[in-house]
LUMGU-730166 format. One record per atom (N, C-alpha, C): y, x, z; residue in three letters. Coordinates in steps of 0.02 Angstrom, whole numbers, plus 50000, padded with zeros to 5 digits. Example, Ala and Ser with C-alpha at 12.3 -4.5 7.8 and 13.67 -1.06 7.14 Angstrom:
2
497165066050390ala497755061550390ala498355066050390ala498885064250354ser499475068450357ser500025064550394ser
END
This chain:
429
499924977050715unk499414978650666unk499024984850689unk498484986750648unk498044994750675unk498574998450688unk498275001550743unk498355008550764unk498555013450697unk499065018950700unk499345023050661unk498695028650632unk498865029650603unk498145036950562unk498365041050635unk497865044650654unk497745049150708unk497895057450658unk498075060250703unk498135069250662unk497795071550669unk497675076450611unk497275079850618unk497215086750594unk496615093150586unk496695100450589unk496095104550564unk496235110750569unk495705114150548unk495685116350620unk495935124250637unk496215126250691unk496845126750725unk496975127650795unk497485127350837unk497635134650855unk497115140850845unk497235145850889unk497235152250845unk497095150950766unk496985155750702unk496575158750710unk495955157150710unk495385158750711unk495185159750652unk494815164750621unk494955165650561unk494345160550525unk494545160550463unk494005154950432unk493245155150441unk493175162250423unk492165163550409unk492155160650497unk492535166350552unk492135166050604unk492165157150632unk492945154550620unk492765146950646unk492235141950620unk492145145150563unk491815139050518unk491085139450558unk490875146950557unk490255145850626unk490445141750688unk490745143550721unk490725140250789unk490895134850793unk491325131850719unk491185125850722unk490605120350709unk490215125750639unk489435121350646unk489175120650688unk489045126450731unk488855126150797unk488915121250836unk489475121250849unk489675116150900unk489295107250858unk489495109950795unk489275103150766unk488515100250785unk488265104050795unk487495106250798unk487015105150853unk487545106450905unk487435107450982unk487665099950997unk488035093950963unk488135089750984unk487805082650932unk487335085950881unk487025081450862unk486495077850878unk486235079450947unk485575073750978unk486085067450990unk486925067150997unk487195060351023unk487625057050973unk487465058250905unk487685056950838unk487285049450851unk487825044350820unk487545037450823unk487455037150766unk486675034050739unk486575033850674unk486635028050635unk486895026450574unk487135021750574unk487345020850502unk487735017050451unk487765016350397unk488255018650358unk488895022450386unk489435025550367unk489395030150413unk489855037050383unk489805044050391unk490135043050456unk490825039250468unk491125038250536unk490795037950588unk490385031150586unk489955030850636unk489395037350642unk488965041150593unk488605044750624unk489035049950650unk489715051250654unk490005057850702unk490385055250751unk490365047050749unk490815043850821unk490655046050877unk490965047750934unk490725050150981unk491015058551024unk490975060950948unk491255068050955unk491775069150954unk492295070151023unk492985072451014unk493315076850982unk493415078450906unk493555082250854unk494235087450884unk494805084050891unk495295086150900unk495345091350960unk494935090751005unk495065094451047unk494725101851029unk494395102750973unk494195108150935unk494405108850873unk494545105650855unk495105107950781unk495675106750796unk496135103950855unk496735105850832unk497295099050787unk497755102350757unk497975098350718unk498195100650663unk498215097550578unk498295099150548unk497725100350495unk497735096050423unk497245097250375unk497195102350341unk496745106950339unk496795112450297unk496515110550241unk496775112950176unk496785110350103unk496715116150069unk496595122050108unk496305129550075unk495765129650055unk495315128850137unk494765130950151unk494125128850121unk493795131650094unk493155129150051unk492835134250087unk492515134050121unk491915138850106unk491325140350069unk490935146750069unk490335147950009unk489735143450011unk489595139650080unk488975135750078unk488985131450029unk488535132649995unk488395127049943unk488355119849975unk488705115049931unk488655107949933unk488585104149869unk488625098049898unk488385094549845unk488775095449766unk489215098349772unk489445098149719unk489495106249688unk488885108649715unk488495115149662unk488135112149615unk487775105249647unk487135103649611unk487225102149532unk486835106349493unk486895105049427unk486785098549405unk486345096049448unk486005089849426unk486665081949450unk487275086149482unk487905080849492unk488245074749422unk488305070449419unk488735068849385unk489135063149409unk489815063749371unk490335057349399unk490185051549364unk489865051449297unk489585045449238unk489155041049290unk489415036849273unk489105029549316unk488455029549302unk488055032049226unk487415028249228unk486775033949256unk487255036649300unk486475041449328unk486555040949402unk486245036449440unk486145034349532unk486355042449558unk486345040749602unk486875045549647unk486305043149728unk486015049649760unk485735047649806unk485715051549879unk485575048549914unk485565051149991unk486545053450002unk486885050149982unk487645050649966unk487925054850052unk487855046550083unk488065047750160unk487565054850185unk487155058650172unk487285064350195unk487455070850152unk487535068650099unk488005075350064unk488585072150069unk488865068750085unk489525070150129unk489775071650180unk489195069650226unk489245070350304unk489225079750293unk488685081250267unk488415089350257unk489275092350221unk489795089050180unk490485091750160unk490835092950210unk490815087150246unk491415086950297unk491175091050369unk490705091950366unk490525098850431unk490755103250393unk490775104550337unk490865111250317unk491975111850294unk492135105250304unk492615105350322unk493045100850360unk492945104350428unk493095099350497unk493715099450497unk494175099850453unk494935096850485unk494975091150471unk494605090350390unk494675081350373unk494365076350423unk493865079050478unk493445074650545unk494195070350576unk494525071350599unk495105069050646unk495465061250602unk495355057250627unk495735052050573unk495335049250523unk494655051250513unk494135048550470unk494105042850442unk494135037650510unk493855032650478unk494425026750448unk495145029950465unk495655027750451unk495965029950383unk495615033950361unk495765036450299unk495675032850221unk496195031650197unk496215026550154unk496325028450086unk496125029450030unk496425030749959unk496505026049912unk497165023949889unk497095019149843unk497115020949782unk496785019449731unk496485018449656unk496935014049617unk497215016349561unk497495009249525unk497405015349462unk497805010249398unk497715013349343unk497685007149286unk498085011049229unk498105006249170unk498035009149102unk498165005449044unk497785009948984unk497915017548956unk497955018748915unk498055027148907unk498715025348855unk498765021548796unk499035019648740unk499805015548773unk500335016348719unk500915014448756unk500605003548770unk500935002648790unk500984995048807unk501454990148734unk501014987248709unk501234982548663unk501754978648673unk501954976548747unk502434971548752unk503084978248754unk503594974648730unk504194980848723unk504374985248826unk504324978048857unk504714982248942unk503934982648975unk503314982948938unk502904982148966unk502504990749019unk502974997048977unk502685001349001unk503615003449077unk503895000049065unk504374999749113unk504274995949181unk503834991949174unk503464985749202unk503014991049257unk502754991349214unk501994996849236unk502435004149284unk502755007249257unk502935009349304unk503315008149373unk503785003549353unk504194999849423unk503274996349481unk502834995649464unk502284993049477unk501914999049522unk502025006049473unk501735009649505unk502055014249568unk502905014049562unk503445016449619unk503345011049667unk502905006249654unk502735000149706unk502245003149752unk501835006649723unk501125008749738unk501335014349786unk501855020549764unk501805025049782unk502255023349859unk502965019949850unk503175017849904unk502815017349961unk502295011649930unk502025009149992unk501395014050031unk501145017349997unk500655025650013unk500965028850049unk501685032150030unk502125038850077unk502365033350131unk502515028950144unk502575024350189unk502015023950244unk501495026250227unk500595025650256unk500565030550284unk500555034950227unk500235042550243unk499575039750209unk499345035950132unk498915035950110unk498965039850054unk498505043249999unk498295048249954unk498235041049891unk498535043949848unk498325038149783unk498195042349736unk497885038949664unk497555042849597unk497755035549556unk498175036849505unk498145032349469unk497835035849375unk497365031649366unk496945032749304unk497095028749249unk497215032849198unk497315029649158unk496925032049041unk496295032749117unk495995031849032unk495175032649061unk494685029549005unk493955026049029unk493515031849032unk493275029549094unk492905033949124unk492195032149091unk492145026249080unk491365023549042unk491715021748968unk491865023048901unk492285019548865unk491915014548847unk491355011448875unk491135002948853unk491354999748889unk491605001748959unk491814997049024unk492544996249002unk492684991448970unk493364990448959unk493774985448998unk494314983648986unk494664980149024unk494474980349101unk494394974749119unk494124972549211unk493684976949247unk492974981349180unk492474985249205unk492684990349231unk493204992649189unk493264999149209unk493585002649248unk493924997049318unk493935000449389unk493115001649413unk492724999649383unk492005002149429unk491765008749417unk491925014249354unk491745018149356unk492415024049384unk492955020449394unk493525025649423unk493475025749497unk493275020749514unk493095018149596unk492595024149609unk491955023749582unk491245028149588unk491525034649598unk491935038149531unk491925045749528unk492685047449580unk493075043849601unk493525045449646unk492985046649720unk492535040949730unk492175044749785unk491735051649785unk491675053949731unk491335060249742unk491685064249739unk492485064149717unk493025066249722unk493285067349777unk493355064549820unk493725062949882unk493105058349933unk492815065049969unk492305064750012unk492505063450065unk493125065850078unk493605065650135unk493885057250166unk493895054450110unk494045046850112unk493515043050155unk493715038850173unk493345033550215unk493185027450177unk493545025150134unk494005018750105unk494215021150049unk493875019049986unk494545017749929unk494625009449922unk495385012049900unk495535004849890unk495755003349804unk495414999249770unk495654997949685unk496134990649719unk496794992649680unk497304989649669unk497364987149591unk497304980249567unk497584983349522unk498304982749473unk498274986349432unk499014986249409unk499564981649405unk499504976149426unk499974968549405unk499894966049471unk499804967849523unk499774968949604unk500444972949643unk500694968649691unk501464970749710unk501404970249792unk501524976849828unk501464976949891unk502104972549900unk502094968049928unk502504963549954unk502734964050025unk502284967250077unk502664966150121unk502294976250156unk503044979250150unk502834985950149unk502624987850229unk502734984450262unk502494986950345unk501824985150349unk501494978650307unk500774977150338unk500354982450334unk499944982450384unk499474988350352unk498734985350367unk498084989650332unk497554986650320unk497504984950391unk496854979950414unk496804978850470unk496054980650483unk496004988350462unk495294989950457unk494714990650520unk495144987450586unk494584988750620unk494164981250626unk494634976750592unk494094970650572unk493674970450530unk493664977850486unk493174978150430unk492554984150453unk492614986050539unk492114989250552unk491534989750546unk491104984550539unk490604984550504unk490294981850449unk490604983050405unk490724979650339unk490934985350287unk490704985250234unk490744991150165unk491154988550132unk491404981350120unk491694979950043unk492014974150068unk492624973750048unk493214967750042unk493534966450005unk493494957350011unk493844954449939unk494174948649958unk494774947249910unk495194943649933unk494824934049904unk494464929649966unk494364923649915unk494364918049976unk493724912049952unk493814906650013unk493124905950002unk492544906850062unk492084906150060unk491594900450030unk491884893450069unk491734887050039unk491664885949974unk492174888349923unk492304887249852unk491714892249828unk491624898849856unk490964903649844unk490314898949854unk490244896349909unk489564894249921unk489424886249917unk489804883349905unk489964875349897unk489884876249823unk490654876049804unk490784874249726unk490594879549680unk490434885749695unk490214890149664unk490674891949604unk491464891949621unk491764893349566unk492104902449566unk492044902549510unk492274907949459unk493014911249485unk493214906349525unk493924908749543unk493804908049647unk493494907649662unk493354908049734unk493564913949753unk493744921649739unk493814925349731unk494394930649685unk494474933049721unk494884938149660unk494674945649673unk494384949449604unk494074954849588unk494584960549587unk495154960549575unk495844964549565unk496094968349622unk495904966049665unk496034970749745unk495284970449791unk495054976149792unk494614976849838unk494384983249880unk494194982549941unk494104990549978unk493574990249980unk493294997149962unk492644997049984unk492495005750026unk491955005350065unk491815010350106unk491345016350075unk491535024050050unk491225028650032unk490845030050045unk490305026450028unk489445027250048unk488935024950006unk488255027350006unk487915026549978unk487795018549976unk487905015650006unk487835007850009unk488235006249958unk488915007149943unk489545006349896unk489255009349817unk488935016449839unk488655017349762unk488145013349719unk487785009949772unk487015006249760unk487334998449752unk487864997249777unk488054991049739unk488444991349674unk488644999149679unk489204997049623unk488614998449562unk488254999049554unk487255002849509unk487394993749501unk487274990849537unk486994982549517unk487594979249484unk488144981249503unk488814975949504unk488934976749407unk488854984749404unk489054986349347unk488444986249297unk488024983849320unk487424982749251unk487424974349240unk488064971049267unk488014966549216unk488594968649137unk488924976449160unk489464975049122unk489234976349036unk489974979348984unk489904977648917unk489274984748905unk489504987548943unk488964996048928unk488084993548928unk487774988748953unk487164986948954unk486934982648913unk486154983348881unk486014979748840unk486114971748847unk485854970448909unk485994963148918unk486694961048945unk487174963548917unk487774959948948unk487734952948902unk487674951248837unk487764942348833unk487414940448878unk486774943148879unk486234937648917unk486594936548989unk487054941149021unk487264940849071unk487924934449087unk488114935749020unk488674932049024unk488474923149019unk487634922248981unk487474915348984unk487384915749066unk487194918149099unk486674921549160unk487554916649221unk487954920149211unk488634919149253unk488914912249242unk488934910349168unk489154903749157unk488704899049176unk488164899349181unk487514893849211unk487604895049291unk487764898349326unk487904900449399unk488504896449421unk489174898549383unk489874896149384unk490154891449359unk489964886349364unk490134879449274unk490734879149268unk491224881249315unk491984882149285unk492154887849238unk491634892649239unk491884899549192unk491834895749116unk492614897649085unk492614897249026unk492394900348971unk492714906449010unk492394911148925unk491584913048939unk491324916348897unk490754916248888unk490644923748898unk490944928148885unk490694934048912unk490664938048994unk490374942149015unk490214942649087unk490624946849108unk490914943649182unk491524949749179unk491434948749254unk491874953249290unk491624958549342unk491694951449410unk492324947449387unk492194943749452unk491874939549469unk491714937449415unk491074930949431unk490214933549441unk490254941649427unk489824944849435unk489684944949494unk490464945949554unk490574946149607unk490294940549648unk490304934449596unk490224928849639unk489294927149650unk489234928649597unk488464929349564unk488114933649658unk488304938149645unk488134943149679unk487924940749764unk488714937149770unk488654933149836unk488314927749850unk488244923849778unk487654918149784unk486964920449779unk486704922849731unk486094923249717unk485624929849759unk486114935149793unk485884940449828unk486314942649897unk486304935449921unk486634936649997unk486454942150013unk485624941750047unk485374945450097unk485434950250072unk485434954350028unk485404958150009unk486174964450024unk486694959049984unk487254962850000unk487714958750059unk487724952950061unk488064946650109unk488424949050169unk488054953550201unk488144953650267unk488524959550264unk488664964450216unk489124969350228unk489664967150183unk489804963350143unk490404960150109unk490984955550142unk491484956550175unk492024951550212unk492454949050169unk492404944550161unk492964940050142unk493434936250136unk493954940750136unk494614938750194unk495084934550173unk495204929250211unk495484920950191unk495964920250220unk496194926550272unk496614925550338unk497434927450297unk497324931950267unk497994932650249unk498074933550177unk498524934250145unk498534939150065unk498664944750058unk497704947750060unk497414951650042unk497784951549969unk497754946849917unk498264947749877unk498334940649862unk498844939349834unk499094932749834unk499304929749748unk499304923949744unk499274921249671unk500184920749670unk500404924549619unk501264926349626unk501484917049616unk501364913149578unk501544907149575unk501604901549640unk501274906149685unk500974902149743unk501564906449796unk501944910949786unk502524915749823unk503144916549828unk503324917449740unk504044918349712unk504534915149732unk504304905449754unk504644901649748unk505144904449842unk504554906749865unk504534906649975unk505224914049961unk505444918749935unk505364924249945unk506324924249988unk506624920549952unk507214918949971unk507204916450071unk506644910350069unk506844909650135unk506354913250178unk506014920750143unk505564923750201unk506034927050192unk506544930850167unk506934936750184unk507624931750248unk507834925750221unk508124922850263unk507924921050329unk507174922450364unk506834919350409unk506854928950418unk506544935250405unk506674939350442unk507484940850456unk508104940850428unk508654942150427unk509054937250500unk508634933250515unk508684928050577unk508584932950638unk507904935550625unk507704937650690unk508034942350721unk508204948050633unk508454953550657unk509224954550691unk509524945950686unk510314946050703unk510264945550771unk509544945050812unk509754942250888unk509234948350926unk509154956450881unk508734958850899unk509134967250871unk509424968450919unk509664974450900unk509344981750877unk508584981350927unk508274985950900unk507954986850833unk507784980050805unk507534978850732unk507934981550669unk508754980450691unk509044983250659unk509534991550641unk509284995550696unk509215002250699unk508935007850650unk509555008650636unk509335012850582unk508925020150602unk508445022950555unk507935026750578unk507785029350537unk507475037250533unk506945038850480unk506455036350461unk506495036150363unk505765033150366unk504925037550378unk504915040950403unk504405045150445unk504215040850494unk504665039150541unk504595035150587unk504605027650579unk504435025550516unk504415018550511unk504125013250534unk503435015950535unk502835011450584unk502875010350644unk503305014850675unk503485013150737unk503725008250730unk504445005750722unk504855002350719unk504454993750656unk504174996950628unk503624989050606unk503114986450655unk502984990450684unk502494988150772unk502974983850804unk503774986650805unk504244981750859unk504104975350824unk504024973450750unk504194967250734unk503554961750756unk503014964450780unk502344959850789unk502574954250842unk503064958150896unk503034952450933unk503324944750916unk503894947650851unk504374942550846unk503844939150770unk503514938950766unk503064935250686unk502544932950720unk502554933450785unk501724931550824unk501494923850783unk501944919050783unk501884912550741unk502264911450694unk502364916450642unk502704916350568unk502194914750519unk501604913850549unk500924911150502unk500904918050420unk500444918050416unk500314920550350unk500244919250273unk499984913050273unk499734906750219unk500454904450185unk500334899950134unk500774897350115unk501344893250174unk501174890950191unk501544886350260unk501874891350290unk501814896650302unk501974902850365unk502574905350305unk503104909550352unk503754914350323unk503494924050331unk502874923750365unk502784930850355unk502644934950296unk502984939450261unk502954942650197unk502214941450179unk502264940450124unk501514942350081unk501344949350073unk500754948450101unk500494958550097unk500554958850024unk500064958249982unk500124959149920unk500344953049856unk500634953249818unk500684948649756unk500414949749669unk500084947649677unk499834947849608unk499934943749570unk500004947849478unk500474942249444unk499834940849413unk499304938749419unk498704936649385unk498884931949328unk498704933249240unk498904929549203unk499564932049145unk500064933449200unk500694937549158unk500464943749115unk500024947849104unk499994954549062unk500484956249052unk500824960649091unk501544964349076unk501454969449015unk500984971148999unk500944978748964unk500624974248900unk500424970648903unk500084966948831unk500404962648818unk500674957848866unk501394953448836unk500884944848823unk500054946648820unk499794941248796unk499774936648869unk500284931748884unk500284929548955unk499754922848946unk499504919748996unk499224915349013unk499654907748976unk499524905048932unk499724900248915unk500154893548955unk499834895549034unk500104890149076unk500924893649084unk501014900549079unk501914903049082unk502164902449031unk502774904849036unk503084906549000unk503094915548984unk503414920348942unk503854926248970unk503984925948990unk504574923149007unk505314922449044unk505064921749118unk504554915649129unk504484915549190unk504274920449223unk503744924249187unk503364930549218unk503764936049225unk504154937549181unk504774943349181unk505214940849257unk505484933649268unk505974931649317unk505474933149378unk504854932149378unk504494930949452unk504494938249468unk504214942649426unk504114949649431unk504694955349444unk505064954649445unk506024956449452unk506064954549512unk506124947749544unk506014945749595unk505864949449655unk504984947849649unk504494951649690unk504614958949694unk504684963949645unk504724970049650unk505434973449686unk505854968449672unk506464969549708unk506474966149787unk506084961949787unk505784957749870unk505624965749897unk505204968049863unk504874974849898unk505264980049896unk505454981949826unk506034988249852unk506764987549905unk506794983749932unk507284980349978unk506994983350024unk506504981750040unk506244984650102unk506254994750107unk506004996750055unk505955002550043unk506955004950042unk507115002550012unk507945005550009unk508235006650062unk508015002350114unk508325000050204unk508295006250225unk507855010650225unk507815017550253unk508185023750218unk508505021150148unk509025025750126unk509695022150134unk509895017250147unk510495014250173unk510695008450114unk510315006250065unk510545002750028unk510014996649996unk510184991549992unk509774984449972unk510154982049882unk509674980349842unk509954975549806unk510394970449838unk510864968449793unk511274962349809unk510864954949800unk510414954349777unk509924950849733unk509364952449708unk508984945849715unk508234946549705unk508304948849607unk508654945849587unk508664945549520unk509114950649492unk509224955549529unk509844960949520unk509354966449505unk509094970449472unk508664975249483unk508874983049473unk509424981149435unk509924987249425unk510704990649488unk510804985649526unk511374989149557unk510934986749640unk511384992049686unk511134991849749unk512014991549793unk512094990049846unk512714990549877unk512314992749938unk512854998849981unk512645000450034unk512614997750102unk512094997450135unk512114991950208unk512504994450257unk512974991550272unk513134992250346unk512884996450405unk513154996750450unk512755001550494unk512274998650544unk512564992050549unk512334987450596unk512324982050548unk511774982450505unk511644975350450unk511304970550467unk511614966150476unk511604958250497unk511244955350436unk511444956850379unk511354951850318unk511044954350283unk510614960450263unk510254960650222unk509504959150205unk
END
């Protein structure tokens, strides 16, 4: 999978702040006739070997007095006031603090978040958290930065809307980011070693998990899933999310929008306009517009429909537990610091473990789309029971993986309470 996050610094030699912060504009300055110009902040500083002048190590002190964008009175994080010339009041942040330069474009923050009020279903705020030790696992595992939100940033953008205005104000938040990523809450890293495969999303702002054909053929409502998506910290990302979110409940014409989506989508049932078919809208009716920087990734699960998983999970842990009996190094116990190393050894042995349903390679993500753990109001096609059994499951599919590096596995997918300790040389877990 990608290459590891690269390190990175302020200074190497303690140079003191005022005087480096000159010689580092400087330098910044002196090497901007070979700045490639271009549509993300990465690309306009590609080129410039950072590290060999900062060193290693992020400094998380240093602010200096130059004013930036976020003196401007005229700033706000509220979605309904455009946000402009973005990509260079960030580019203009991050000169002014070059340790975050090193590792840029690999820099990833994930977003999730759920209501403010306890959860109606009784295990539903127990749910939510085992959901979110999912989240965090799989971040300190990365070396990614997460924010989980949990109350409205627009209070008309409710339900589905209102990752669009937490998405927006985390980027003016975190300038430093390359990538946020909205997860959202009923979403289960399933397979904790994958990691994004962002240099296939090099030139591309925004990713979503769907199947193109069903987008541009059948034009359905579900071609897509709105619940996991990355998008790239730039003014391009702000200027779509301005369009994405004026179909939502905060604007005068959201019914008209919602006749607007159902005449587009003839499978959408309900009648009001909601963010993913907005999504789809978006891709039909304004390719050119946004088309060509949107990827839409079919190759693996980006996130996956849990009904379409739960059933595999027994013989994907039985299909890695194979490999690792005739592969001594796989099963070496290690710090988890050093984990990615040792998830690089496994590429060679999954080269044809397929990804898709047919394939035994873990599911990156699982989503219980339908179940509402925290509202309890499930999709009529489940049961509880089933959604409670699938979700126990999966979360324990994943903390298995996470436990391996403290010496201990559930006994069972369906065990969520006791763990027995592994062996030293574990064959079987």
């Amino acid at each position: 999978m990608p290459n590891r996050r690269g390190s990175s610094s302020l200074f190497s030699n303690g140079i003191p702040i005022v005087g480096g912060t000159i010689v580092v504009l400087s330098l910044l300055w002196t090497f901007w006739p070979i700045i490639n110009k271009s549509n993300n902040v990465f690309s306009q500083l590609h080129g410039f070997d950072h590290t060999h002048i900062f060193g290693h190590g992020i400094n998380m002190t240093h602010d200096p007095p130059e004013p930036t964008f976020y003196d401007d009175p005229e700033l706000t994080y509220t979605i309904d006031k455009p946000i402009k010339n973005w990509d260079e009041k960030r580019r203009e942040w991050l000169w002014l603090h070059p340790s975050f330069l090193p590792g840029l474009e690999k820099r990833v923050l994930l977003v999730t978040g759920s209501q403010s009020n306890p959860c109606q279903n009784p295990i539903g705020d127990h749910l939510l958290l085992r959901y979110f030790k999912n989240k965090v696992d799989y971040c300190r595992i990365h070396g990614y930065d997460i924010f989980y939100n949990n109350v409205l940033f627009q209070p008309e953008m409710f339900t589905y809307w209102a990752k669009i205005p937490t998405v927006r104000a985390t980027m003016l938040a975190h300038p430093e980011a390359e990538w946020i990523w909205w997860v959202d809450a009923d979403a289960v890293f399933t397979d904790m070693d994958f990691k994004l495969p962002l240099e296939r999303y090099k030139n591309h702002n925004f990713v979503v998990h769907g199947w193109p054909e069903l987008i541009y053929e059948n034009k359905s409502w579900t071609s897509l899933n709105a619940g996991v998506f990355l998008i790239r910290n730039s003014q391009w990302a702000l200027d779509f999310m301005d369009v994405w979110s004026g179909m939502g409940p905060q604007t005068p014409n959201y019914e008209k929008w919602g006749e607007i989506l159902r005449e587009t989508c003839k499978d959408k049932a309900k009648p009001e306009s909601d963010d993913q078919t907005g999504l789809v809208y978006l891709l039909l009716r304004e390719k050119e517009k946004w088309g060509d920087k949107i990827y839409v990734e079919d190759e693996y699960y980006f996130e996956g429909y849990w009904m379409e998983i739960v059933g595999r999970l027994e013989n994907i842990t039985e299909k890695y537990n194979g490999v690792e009996r005739g592969v001594r190094r796989l099963r070496r116990r290690h710090a988890e610091k050093v984990r990615e190393g040792y998830s690089a050894l496994w590429e060679e042995y999954l080269k044809g473990a397929g990804y898709g349903r047919d394939g035994w390679r873990r599911p990156f993500i699982t989503h219980f789309t339908g179940c509402q753990p925290c509202s309890g109001t499930h999709n009529e096609l489940y049961s509880r029971q089933s959604c409670w059994d699938a979700m126990q499951k999966v979360l324990n599919f994943a903390d298995n993986q996470v436990l391996r590096s403290y010496g201990f596995v559930h006994p069972s997918l369906g065990d969520s309470g006791s763990v027995v300790p592994l062996p030293f040389d574990n064959y079987h877990a």
